[in-house]
ZAMARGU-4260 file (C-alpha; in steps of 0.2 Angstrom, whole numbers, plus 5000, padded with zeros to 4 digits):
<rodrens>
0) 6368/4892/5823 | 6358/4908/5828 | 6355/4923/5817 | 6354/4937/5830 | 6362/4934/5848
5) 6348/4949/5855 | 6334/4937/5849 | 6334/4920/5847 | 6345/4917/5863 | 6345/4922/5880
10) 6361/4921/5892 | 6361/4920/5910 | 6377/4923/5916 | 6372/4920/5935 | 6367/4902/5930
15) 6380/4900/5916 | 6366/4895/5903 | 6362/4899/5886 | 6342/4895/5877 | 6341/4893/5862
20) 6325/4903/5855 | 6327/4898/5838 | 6341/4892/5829 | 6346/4885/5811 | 6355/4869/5804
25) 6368/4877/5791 | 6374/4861/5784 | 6372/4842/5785 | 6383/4830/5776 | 6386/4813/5774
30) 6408/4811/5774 | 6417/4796/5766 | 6429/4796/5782 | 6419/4792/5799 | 6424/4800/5813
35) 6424/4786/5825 | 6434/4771/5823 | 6419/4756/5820 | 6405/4769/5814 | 6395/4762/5799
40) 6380/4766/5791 | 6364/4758/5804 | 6352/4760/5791 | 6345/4767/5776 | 6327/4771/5771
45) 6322/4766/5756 | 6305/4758/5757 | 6299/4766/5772 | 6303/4755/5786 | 6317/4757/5799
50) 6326/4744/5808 | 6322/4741/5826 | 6331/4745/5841 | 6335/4725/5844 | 6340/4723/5826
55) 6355/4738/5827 | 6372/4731/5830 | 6378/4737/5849 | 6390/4755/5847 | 6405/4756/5846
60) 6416/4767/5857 | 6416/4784/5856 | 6433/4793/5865 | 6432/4811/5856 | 6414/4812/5860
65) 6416/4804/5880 | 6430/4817/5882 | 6419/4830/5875 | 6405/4825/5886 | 6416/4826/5903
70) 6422/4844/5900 | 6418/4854/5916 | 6403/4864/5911 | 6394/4851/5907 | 6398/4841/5924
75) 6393/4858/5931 | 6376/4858/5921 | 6373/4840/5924 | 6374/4844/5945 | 6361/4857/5944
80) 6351/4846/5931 | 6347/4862/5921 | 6333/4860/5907
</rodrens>
């Protein structure tokens, strides 16, 4: 989330783009139901070391977040690569 729209972003309404300046995580949280059908815990730290890339199983579909990820505007952003 942002705290103040005049500050920590900047719109361009020419481009349809927002930057972020600064922004704030409000809340993170581990839920008992996952989102995804499939989703499972990857790993957990507890001595420091992670599991490599080769060691995590493959992923599991994703259809909320595919049909997210094809909405218009970002098709549009993803044409003019926009950064």
């Amino acid at each position: 989330m942002i705290k103040d729209q005049r500050r920590d972003q900047e719109l361009n309404r020419h481009t349809r783009t927002r930057r972020i300046h600064r922004a704030f995580l409000e809340h993170v949280a581990f839920v008992g139901v996952p989102a995804y059908p499939g989703a499972k815990v990857l790993a957990v730290r507890s001595d420091g070391t992670l599991m490599t890339e080769a060691e995590l199983p493959p992923l599991s579909p994703t259809p909320l977040l595919d049909k997210y990820l094809d909405d218009p505007i970002f098709a549009w952003a993803k044409s003019k690569r926009l950064h």
